[in-house]
N, C-alpha and C positions, 0 to 999 in steps of 0.2 A: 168746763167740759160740756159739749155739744150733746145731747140727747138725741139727735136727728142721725148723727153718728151710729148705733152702737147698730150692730144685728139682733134681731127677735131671733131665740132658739127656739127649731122647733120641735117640742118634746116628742108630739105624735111618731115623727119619723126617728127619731133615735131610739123610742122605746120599740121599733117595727125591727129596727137594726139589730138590737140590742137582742130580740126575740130568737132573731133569725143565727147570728152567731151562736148563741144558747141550741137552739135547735140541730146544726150542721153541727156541733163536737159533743152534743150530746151520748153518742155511743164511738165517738171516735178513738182511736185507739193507735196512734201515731208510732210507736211498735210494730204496729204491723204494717207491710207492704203492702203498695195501692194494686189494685186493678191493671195489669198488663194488658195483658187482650190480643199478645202477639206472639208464636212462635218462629224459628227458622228451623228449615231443613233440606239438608243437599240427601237427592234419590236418584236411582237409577228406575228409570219407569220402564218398561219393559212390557211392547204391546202386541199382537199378533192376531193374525186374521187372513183366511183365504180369499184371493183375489183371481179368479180361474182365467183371467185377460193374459195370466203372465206366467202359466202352464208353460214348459218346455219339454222336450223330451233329449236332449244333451248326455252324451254319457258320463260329463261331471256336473257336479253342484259349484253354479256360482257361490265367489268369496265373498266376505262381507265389504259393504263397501259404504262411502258416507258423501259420494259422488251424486247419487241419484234422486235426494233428496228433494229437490224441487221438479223431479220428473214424476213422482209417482202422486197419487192419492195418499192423503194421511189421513188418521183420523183427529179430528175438532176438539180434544177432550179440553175442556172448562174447570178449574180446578174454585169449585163455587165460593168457597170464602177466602181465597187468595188476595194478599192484600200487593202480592207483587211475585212475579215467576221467572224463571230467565232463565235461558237453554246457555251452560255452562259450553266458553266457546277456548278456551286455553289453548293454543297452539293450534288446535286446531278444531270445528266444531265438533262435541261431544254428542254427535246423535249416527248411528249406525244403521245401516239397512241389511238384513239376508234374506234374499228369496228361494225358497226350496221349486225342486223340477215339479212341486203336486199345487205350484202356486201360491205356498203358505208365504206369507210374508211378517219375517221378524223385525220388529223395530226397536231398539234397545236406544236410551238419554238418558244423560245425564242434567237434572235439573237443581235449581236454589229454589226453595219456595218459601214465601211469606207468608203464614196464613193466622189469622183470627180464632182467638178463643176466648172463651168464656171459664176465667179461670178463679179459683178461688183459694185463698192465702189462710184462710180463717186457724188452720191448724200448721203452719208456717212455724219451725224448718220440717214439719212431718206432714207436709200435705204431698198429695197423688194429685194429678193432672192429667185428664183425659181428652183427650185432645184430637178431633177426627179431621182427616183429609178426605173435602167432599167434592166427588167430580160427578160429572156428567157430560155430556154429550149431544150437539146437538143432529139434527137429521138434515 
């Protein structure tokens, strides 16, 4: 048998490994579910705002309509921890417009949202989950 053959083990790094396994399931607890960090939610968002450009004076009130959508201004909302959003388009698109004769303009969607939490299992199946939807807006 060849001596030039065999492999040198080397202790240092298996006792680093060895350490490191020890350390990672030292408080681990395989019972419990891991870290999600994701919710879903279908909403109807519903936003409204005076726009005095589209004042009438008509003796009826415009219908609702979902026609005018790329005619008007909307507003930008940013839904900050979204990890994916999408305007629910089934038959037909799910976003509505009504403008009242004082200019008010109603905007009513239907959305799916994906959004990011920070959630905790520690008392799993009796844990609470608070979970915010954070928007903002830009100018």
């Amino acid at each position: 048998m060849a001596v030039d053959n065999l492999v040198e083990r080397d202790f240092e790094k298996q006792n680093r490994t060895t350490s490191l396994w020890k350390e990672l399931f030292e408080n681990y607890d395989r019972r419990m579910r891991p870290y999600f960090g994701r919710f879903t939610v279908n909403v109807y968002l519903v936003q409204y705002w005076i726009d005095p450009r589209l004042r009438y004076t008509a003796p009826f009130e415009l219908p609702p309509t979902s026609h005018l959508n790329n005619e008007l201004w909307l507003p930008d909302l940013i839904f900050i921890n979204s990890k994916m959003a999408t305007l629910h388009q089934i038959t037909l698109e799910n976003r509505v417009v009504q403008i009242s004769s004082n200019g008010l303009v109603y905007l009513s969607q239907r959305l799916r949202l994906v959004l990011a939490c920070a959630m905790d299992f520690t008392y799993f199946p009796f844990d609470e989950q608070l979970c915010p939807i954070e928007m903002t807006s830009c100018k």
